[in-house]
Structures are given as structure tokens and as C-alpha cells.
C-alpha positions in Angstrom: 27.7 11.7 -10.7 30.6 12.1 -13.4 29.4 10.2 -16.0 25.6 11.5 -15.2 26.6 15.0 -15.9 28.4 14.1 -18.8 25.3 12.3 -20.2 23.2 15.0 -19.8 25.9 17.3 -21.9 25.3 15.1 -24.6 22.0 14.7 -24.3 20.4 15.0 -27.7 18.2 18.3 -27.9 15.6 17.0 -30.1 14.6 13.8 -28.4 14.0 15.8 -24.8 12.2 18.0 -26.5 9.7 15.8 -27.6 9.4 14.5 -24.1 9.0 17.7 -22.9 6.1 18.6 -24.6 4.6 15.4 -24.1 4.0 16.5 -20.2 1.1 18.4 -22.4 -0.9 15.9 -23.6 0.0 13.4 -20.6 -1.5 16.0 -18.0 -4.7 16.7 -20.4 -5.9 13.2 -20.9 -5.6 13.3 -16.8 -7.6 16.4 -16.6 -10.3 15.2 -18.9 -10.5 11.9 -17.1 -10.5 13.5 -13.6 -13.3 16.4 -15.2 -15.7 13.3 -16.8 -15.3 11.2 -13.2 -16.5 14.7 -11.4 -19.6 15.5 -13.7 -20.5 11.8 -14.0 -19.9 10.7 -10.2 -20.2 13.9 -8.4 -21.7 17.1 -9.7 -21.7 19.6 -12.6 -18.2 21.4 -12.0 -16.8 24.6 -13.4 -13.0 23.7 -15.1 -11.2 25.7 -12.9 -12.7 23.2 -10.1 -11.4 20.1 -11.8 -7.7 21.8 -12.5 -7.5 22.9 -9.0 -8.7 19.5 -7.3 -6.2 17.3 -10.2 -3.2 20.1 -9.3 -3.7 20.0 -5.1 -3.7 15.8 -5.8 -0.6 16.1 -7.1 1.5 18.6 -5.0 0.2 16.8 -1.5 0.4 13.3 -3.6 4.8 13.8 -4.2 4.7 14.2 -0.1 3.2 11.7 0.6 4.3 8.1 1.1 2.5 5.9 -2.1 1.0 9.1 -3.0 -1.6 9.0 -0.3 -2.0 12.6 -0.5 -3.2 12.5 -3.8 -7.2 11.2 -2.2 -7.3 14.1 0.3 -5.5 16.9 -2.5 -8.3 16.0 -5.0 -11.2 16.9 -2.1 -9.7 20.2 -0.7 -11.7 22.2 -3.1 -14.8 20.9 -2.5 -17.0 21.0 0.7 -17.3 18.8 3.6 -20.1 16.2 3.0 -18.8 15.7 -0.9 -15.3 14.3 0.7 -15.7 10.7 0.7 -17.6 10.6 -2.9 -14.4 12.7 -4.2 -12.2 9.7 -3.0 -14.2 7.0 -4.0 -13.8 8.7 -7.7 -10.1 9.4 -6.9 -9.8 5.4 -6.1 -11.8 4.5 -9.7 -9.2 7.1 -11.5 -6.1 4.7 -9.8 -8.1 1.8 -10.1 -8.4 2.3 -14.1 -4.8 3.5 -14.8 -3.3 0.6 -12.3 -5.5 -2.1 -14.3 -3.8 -0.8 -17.7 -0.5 -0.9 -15.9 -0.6 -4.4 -14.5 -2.6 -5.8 -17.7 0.3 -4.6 -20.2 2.9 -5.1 -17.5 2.3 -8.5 -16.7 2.5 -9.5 -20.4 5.6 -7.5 -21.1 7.4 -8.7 -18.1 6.8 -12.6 -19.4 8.9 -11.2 -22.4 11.1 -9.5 -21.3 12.2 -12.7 -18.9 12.2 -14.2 -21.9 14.5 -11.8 -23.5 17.1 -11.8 -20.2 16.9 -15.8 -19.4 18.2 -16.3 -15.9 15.4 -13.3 -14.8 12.8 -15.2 -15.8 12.1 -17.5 -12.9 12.5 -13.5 -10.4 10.0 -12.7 -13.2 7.2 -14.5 -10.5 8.0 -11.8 -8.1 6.4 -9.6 -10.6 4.0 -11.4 -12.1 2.5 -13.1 -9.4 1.4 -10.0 -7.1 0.2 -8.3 -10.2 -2.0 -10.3 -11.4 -3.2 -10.7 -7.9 -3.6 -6.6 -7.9 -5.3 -7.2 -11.4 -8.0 -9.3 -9.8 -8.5 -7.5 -6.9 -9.2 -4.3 -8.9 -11.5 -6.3 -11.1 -13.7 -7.2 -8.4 -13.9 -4.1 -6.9 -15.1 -2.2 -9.9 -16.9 -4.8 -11.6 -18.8 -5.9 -8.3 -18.6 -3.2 -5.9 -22.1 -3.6 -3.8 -21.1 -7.0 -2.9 -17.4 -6.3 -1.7 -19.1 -3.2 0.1 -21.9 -4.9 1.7 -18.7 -7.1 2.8 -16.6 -5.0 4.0 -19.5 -3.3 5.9 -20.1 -6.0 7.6 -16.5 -6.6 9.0 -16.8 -2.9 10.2 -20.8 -3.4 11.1 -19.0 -2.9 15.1 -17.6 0.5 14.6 -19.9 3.5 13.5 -17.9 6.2 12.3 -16.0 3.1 10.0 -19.2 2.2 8.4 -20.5 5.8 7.8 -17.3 6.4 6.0 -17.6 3.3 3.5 -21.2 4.0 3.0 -20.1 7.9 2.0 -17.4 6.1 -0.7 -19.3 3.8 -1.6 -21.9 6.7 -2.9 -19.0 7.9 -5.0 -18.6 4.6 -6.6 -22.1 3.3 -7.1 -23.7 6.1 -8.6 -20.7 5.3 -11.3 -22.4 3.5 -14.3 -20.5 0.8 -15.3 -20.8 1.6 -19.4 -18.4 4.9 -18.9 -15.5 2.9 -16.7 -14.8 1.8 -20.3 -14.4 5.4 -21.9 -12.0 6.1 -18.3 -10.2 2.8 -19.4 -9.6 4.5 -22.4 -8.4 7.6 -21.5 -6.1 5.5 -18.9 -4.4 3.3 -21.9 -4.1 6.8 -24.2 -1.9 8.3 -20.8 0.1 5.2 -20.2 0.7 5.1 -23.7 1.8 8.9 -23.8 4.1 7.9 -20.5 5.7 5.5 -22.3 6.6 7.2 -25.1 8.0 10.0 -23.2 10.4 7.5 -21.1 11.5 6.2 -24.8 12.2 9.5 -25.9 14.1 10.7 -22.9 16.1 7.1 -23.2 17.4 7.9 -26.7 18.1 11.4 -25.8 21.1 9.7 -24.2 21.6 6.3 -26.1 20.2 4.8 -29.3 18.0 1.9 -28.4 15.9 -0.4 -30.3 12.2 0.3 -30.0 10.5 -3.0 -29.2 12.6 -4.3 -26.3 12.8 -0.8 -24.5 9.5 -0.3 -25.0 8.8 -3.9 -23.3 11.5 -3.5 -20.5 9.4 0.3 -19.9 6.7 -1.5 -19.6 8.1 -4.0 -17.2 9.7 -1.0 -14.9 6.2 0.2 -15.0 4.4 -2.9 -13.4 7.5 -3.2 -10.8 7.5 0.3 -9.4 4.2 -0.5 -9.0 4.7 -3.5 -7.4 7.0 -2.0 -5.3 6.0 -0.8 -1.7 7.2 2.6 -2.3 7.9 4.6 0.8 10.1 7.5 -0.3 8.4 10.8 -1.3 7.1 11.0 -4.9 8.4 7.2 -5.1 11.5 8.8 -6.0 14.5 6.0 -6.3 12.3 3.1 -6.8 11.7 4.3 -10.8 15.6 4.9 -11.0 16.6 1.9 -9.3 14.6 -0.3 -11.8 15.5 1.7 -14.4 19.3 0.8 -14.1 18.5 -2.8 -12.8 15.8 -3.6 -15.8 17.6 -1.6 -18.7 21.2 -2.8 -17.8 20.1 -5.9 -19.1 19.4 -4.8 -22.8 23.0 -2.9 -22.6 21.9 0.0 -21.2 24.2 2.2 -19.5 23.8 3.2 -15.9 24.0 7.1 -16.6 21.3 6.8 -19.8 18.9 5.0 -17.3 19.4 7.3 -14.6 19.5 10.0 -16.5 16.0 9.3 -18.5 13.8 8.2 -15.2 15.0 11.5 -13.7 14.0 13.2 -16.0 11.0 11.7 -16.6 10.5 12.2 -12.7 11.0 15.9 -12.9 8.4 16.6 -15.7 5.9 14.5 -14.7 5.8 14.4 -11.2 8.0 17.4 -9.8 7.0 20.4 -12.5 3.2 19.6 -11.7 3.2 18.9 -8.2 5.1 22.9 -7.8 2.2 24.1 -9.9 -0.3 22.6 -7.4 1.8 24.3 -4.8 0.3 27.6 -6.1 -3.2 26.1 -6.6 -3.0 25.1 -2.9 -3.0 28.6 -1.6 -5.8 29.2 -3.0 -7.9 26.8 -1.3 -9.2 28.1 1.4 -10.5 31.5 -1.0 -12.4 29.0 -3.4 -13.5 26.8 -0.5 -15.4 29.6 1.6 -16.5 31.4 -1.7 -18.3 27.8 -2.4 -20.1 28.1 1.1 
């Protein structure tokens, strides 16, 4: 706790601040993603609609074990029957921004076992699971009916489980496949601005070279997502990867602590207590929509 306290009094003013504004441009490129998946998969929505929906997914995703919360925050502004088509979209939204992830992650975690020698064979542990994830997503988005009709059929025996997958399935189909690529973008342009903003808050405390960071960022990324987090707002997974991963480059403990909570504070905590305000007013925006 010392030396974490000391870190942060020599923090270096400039570099934070850059991080810090960076939560502006990393929430935006969510906001327009999560506004084009609403008018393009659901219906024509007033802004206010989409802020609302993004900020209620993130205040009930941070309680929620693997941010589960984030599906049901995203639907609380809009009625009943729209539900289930709100969280097939919500699923597309994780589906494009985990594909990203584990597409640069697996890559970056090949060099950075390169980098650290004796991780590389643990690297599998990574890599493995991933690319699994990777194909998984793949399918699902690339060939939806089929792994629909599928699944309907497992669940052909229960009613209520097949109304519900033909409900999410509406959210998805109705989903051209030509503007996944422009959510893909939007997806790579946040992850990029996430990065950054994890480099920045790293050399607030310690000067480190760019490309191997940037690599072992990347490779923290992948893992946390990788990892079954249970804790709320998957806080303590980040940090503990953060102080494993970038100990190997020389890293200090306090610097990688340090960074990931701050990087936790801006990005997940600061929105999360703005959609604490949105979610109060719910229930006004709900009825005045029926």
C-alpha cells in the first residue's frame, strides 16, 4: 500500500491527463456503436434513448458477475416485447469488441511468449481457449440461422426456451451482415483508444518502451478475458495480470497496480455512477413510452 501511494505522488500529471480525457472518445465510439446497432436492428431511437440504455448497461453491468447485467441494463428503457431483440444486439456489440480482443490478443500473446521464454509453453492456456472463443463468435455471427435453428431444436421440448431464442434471434437476423463490418470498426477504433489509455496511465508512473507494453497490454487484454471473472466489475483479475504480465518486462508491482486501477476507475467505475443516475429515471421514461 506504501509503495502504491508513493507511486501515485509521483505520478506524472501530464500522462494521466491524457488518459483521462481519453474516457471521452472511448465512451463515444461506444455510444455511436450502441446508437447505429439500435436504428439498424431495432428501431428509430431518440439519443437520449441510446445514452440511457448504454449508461443503465453499465451501472447494473459493474454488479454483476461477467457483466451479465450489462444485457438486462441496455433493455430497461425500452418496452416489454422489444427485450429479447435489445439483447440479441447487446450480444452482437460483445461479440464484435470480443472478436477484436481475441484476434489482436492471440497474436500479441505468441510474442510476448516469445519475448518472456519460459511463458511461452503457459502461453497455450491463452491461446488455445481464445481462438476457440474466436471461432465460436465467428459462427455465430457469420451463420446465425443455422446455429439457431440448432439450438431450437435442442430446446424444441421446452416452450417458453424456444419463444425466447426465436425473440433474440429477431434481434440478430434482421442484422445485415454488410454493417457488422462498420461495428467491427468502431470495435478496433475503441480497443485501440483502451490501449492507449492503459499506456498512458503506465508511463504516468514508469517510462516504458512502447512496442513491448503495448504487446503485453494486449496480452492482459485477451487473458482477463479469458479469465472466468466472478468478482464485481472483474475487479482484481485486470490488476492481477497486470502485475503478473508486466513484471516480466521490468515492471514494478506499484506502476502495474497503480495504472489498471486507474484505468478501472475511469472506465468502468466513473460511468457505471453516471448510469446510477440514469437508472432512476427509468421507470419515468418507461411509462412515458407506453
Amino acid at each position: 500500500m506504501t509503495s502504491i501511494l508513493a507511486a501515485f505522488q509521483t505520478a506524472n500529471g501530464y500522462y494521466v491527463a491524457i488518459a483521462v480525457v481519453l474516457v471521452l472518445p472511448n465512451i463515444g465510439l461506444q455510444w455511436l456503436k450502441w446508437r447505429f446497432l439500435l436504428r439498424v436492428g431495432a428501431t428509430i431511437v431518440r439519443d437520449y434513448e441510446v445514452t440511457a440504455s448504454l449508461f443503465c448497461g453499465f451501472a447494473l453491468g459493474l454488479v454483476t458477475p461477467v457483466r451479465l447485467g450489462e444485457f438486462g441494463g441496455r433493455a430497461l428503457m425500452f418496452p416489454s416485447s422489444m427485450k429479447m431483440k435489445i439483447a440479441g444486439l447487446t450480444l452482437i456489440d460483445k461479440a464484435a469488441t470480443m472478436s477484436v480482443t481475441v484476434a489482436t490478443g492471440v497474436i500479441a500473446t505468441w510474442l510476448f511468449a516469445l519475448r518472456t521464454h519460459w511463458f511461452y509453453w503457459s502461453s497455450w492456456a491463452v491461446v488455445l481457449p481464445a481462438a476457440f472463443v474466436f471461432i465460436v463468435t465467428f459462427i455465430v455471427i457469420t451463420k446465425r440461422r443455422i446455429v439457431w435453428e440448432w439450438m431450437r431444436c435442442k430446446g424444441q421440448h421446452v416452450r417458453r426456451a424456444d419463444e425466447l431464442m426465436t425473440k433474440m434471434e429477431n434481434g440478430l437476423a434482421i442484422f445485415p451482415k454488410r454493417d457488422l463490418l462498420y461495428v467491427i470498426l468502431l470495435s478496433s477504433l475503441f480497443y485501440l483508444t483502451f490501449v492507449t489509455q492503459f499506456y498512458m496511465f503506465l508511463n504516468a508512473f514508469i517510462d516504458t518502451g512502447f512496442w513491448w507494453t503495448t504487446i503485453a497490454i494486449m496480452t492482459i487484454m485477451i487473458a482477463k478475458t479469458m479469465a472466468p471473472a466472478l468478482t464485481l466489475g472483474e475487479l482484481g483479475v485486470r490488476e492481477g495480470l497486470s502485475v503478473l504480465l508486466l513484471g516480466f518486462l521490468g515492471i514494478s508491482q506499484a506502476a502495474a497496480l497503480s495504472s489498471s486501477l486507474l484505468l478501472f476507475v475511469t472506465n468502468i467505475l466513473f460511468p457505471s455512477l453516471i448510469g446510477a443516475v440514469f437508472l432512476f429515471h427509468v421507470p419515468v421514461v418507461v411509462r412515458s413510452a407506453t
